[in-house]
C-alpha beads as a LAMMPS data file, in Angstrom:
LAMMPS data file: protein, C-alpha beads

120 atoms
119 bonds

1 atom types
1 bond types

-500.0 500.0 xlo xhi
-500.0 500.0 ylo yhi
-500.0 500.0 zlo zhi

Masses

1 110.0

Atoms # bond

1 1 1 2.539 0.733 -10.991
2 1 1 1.903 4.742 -10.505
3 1 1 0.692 3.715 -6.944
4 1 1 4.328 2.193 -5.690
5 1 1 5.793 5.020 -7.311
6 1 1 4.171 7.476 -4.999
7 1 1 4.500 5.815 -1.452
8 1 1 5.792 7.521 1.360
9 1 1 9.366 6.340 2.551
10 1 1 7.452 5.518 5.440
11 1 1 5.536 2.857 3.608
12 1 1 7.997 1.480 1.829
13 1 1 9.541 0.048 5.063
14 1 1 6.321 -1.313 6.313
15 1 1 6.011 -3.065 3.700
16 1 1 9.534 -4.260 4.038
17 1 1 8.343 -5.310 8.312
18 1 1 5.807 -6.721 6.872
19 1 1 7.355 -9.503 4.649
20 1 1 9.967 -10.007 7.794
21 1 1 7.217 -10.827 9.972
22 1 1 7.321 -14.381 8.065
23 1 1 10.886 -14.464 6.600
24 1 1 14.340 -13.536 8.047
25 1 1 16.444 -11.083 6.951
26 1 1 18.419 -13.455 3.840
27 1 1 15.163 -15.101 2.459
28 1 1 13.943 -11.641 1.815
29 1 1 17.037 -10.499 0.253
30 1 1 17.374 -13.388 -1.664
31 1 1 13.535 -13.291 -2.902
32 1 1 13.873 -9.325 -3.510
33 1 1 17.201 -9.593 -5.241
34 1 1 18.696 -7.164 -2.746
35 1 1 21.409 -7.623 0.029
36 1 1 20.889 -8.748 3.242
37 1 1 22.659 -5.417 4.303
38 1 1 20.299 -3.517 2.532
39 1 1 17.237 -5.038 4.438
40 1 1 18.619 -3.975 7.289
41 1 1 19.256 -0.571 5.586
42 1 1 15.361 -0.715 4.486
43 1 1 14.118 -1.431 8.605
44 1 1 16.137 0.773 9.773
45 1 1 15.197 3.586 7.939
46 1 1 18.428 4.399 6.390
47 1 1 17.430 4.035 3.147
48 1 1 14.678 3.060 1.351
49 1 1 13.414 0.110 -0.944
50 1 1 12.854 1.004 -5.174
51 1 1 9.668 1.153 -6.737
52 1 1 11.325 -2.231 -8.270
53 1 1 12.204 -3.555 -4.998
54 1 1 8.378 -2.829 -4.059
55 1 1 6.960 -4.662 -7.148
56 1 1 8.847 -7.441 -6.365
57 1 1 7.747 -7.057 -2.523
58 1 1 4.303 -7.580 -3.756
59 1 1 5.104 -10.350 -6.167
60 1 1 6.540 -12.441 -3.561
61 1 1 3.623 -11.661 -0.957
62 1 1 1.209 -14.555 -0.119
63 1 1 -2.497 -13.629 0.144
64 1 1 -2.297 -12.440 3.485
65 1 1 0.670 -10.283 3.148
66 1 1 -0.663 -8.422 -0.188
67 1 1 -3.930 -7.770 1.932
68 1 1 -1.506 -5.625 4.694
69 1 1 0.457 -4.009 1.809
70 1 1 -2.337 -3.228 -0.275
71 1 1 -3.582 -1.746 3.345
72 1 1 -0.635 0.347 3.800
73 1 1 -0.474 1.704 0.181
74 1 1 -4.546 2.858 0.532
75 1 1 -3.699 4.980 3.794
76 1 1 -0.430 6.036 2.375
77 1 1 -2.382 7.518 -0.948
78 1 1 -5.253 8.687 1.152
79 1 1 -3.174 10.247 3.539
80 1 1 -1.647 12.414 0.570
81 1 1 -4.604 13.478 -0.907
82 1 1 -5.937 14.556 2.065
83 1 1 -2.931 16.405 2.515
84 1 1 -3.690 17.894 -0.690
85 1 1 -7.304 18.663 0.257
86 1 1 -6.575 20.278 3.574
87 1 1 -3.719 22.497 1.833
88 1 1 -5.810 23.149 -1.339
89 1 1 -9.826 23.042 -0.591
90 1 1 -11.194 24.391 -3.150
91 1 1 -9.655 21.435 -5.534
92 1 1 -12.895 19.852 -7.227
93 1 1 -12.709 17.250 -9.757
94 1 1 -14.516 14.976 -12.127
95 1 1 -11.544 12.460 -10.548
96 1 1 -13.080 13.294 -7.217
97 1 1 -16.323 12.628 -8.258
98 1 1 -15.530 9.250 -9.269
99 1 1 -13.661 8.492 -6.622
100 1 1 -16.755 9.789 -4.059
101 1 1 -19.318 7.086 -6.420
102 1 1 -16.644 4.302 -5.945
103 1 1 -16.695 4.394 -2.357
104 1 1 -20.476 4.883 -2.050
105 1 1 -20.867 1.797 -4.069
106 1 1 -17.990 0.593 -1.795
107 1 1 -20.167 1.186 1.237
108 1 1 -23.373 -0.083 -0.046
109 1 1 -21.599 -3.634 -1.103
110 1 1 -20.529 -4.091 2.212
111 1 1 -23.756 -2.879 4.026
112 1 1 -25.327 -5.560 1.791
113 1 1 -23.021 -8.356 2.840
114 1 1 -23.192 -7.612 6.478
115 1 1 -26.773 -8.135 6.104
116 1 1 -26.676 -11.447 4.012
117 1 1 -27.815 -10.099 1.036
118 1 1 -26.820 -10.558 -2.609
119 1 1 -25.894 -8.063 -4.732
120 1 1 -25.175 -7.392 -8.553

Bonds

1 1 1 2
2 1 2 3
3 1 3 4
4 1 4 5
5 1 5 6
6 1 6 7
7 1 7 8
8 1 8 9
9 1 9 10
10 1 10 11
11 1 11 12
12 1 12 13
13 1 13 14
14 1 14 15
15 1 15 16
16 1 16 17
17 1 17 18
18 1 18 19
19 1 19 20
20 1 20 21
21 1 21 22
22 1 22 23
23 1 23 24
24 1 24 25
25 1 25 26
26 1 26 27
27 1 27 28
28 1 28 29
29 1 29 30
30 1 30 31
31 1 31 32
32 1 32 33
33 1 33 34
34 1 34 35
35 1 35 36
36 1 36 37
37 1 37 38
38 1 38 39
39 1 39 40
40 1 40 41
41 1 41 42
42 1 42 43
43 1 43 44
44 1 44 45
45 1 45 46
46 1 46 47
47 1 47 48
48 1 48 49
49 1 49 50
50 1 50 51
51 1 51 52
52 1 52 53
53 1 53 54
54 1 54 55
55 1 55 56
56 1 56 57
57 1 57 58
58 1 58 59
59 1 59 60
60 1 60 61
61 1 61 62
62 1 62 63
63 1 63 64
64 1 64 65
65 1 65 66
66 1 66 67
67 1 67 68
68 1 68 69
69 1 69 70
70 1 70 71
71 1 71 72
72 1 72 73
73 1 73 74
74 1 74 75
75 1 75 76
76 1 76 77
77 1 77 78
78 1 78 79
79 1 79 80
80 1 80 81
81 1 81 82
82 1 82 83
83 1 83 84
84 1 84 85
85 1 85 86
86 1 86 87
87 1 87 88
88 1 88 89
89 1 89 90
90 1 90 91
91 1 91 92
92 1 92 93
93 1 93 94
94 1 94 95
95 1 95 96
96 1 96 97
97 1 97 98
98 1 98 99
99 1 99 100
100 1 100 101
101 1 101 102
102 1 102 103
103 1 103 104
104 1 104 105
105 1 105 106
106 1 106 107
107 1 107 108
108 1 108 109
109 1 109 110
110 1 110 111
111 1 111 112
112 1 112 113
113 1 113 114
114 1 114 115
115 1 115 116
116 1 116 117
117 1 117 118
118 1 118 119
119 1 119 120
């Protein structure tokens, strides 16, 4: 998954905090096929979990818990490509484009639900 692949180190260990917020420290390892040391390693900051380690974070992750990683990952990205933008503003894209329709249609979805209204 490209996405896991570019995630900050930063989000790496939320997603780490955020699995410990229902497991401890060896039912993680165990489910992640990683130490318990390394855990500790990961929440600490010391090192960080694999793009492998992070698939299987996700795999693992009931509803709720994919909902906050998938959360984390989104302002992680964002916060790189704005990054990108403020750095390089003259960037324009057909990728960009896209991306601007998919959030309009985003926005209008959830305008439309607010209101009780169907949509197709």
């Amino acid at each position: 998954m490209r996405a896991v692949h570019n995630l900050s180190k930063e989000s790496r260990e939320k997603i780490v905090l955020t699995l410990l917020e229902r497991r401890n420290k060896s039912e993680l390892a165990r489910d992640l096929g990683v130490s318990a040391a390394s855990i500790v390693k990961f929440y600490k900051g010391k090192t960080h979990p694999s793009d492998e380690t992070i698939v299987r974070a996700i795999k693992i992750a009931d509803e709720k818990e994919k909902e906050e990683i998938a959360q984390i990952m989104v302002e992680d990205l964002i916060d790189s490509l704005l990054e990108i933008f403020e750095n390089y503003p003259n960037i324009d894209t057909k990728k960009l484009d896209l991306l601007r329709k998919v959030l309009e249609e985003r926005d209008k979805r959830k305008i439309l639900t607010s209101l009780g209204l169907s949509f197709v």
